[in-house]
C-alpha positions in Angstrom: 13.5 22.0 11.2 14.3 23.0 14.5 10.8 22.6 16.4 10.8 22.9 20.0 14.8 22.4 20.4 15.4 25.5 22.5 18.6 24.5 24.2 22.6 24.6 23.2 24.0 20.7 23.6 27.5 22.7 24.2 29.3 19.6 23.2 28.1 17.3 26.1 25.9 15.1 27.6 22.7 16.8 29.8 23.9 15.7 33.3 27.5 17.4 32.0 26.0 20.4 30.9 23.4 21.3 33.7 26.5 20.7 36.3 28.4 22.8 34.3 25.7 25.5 33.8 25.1 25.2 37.5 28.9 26.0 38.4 29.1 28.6 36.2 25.6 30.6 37.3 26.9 30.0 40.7 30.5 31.6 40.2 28.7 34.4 38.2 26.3 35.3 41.0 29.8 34.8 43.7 31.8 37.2 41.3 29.2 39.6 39.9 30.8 38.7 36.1 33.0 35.8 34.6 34.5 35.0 31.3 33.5 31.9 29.3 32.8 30.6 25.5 30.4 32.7 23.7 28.0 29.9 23.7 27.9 29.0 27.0 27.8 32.5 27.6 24.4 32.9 25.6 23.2 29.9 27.6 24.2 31.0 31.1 22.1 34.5 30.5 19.1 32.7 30.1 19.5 30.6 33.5 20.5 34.2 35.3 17.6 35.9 34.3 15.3 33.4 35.2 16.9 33.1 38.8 16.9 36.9 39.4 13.3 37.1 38.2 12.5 34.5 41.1 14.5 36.0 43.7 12.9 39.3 42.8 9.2 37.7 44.3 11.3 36.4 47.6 8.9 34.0 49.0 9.4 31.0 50.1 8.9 28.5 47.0 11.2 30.7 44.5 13.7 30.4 47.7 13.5 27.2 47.3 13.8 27.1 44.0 16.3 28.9 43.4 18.5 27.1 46.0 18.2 23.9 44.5 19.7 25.1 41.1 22.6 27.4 42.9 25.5 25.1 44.0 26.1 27.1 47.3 23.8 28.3 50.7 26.4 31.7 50.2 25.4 32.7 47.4 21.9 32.4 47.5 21.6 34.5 50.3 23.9 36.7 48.3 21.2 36.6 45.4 18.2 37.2 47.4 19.6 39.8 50.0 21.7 41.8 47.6 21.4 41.0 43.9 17.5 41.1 44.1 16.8 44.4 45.5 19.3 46.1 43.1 17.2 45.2 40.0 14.1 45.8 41.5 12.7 48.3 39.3 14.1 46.6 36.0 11.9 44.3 34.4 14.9 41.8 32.5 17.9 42.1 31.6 20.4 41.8 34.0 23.1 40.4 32.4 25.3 41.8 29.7 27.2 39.6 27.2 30.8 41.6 25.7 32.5 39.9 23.3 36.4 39.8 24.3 38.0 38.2 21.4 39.5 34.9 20.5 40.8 31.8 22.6 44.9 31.2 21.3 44.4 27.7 21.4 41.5 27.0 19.1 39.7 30.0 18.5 37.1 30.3 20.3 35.0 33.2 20.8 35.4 34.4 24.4 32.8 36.6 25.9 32.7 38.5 29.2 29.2 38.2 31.3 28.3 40.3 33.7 25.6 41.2 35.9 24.2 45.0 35.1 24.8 47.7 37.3 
């Protein structure tokens, strides 16, 4: 049974994979979308969301917050200043997951994410 074991290992150890899921929300935020596994894809939505939800209230503790999971001062401002206001009136999801196809070398799936317009 798989009771209260809500997130992907990805195929690495947990300082590995929140440094890796912290690149990767950072570059998505910097870029607007980015293309990665499926499964980290499915992973990195759930870390987006929960950072535009707390740049959506804009005070001072989800600031904070939210700068001690992004990797750079930039794009935080980015997020709070321009990212933020844009979904203002939606109540979730901002991200969209497409499916591109399959990696040549060992085929894996290969998803596009991208932030909503």
């Amino acid at each position: 049974m798989r009771h209260l074991k809500k997130n992907r290992k990805l195929n690495c150890n947990a300082s590995h994979r929140k440094a890796m899921l912290r690149n990767i929300v950072t570059e998505l935020f910097r870029h607007g979308k980015i293309t990665t596994t499926e499964a980290k894809a499915k992973e990195l939505v759930r870390w987006a969301d929960k950072l535009i939800t707390l740049a959506k209230k804009g005070d001072l503790h989800s600031r904070r917050q939210v700068l001690s999971y992004v990797k750079s001062q930039d794009v935080g401002k980015k997020l709070f200043e321009i990212v933020a206001p844009r979904f203002q009136s939606r109540n979730g999801g901002y991200t969209r997951i497409l499916k591109v196809g399959q990696r040549i070398g060992d085929g894996a799936e290969i998803s596009l994410v991208e932030l909503v317009e």
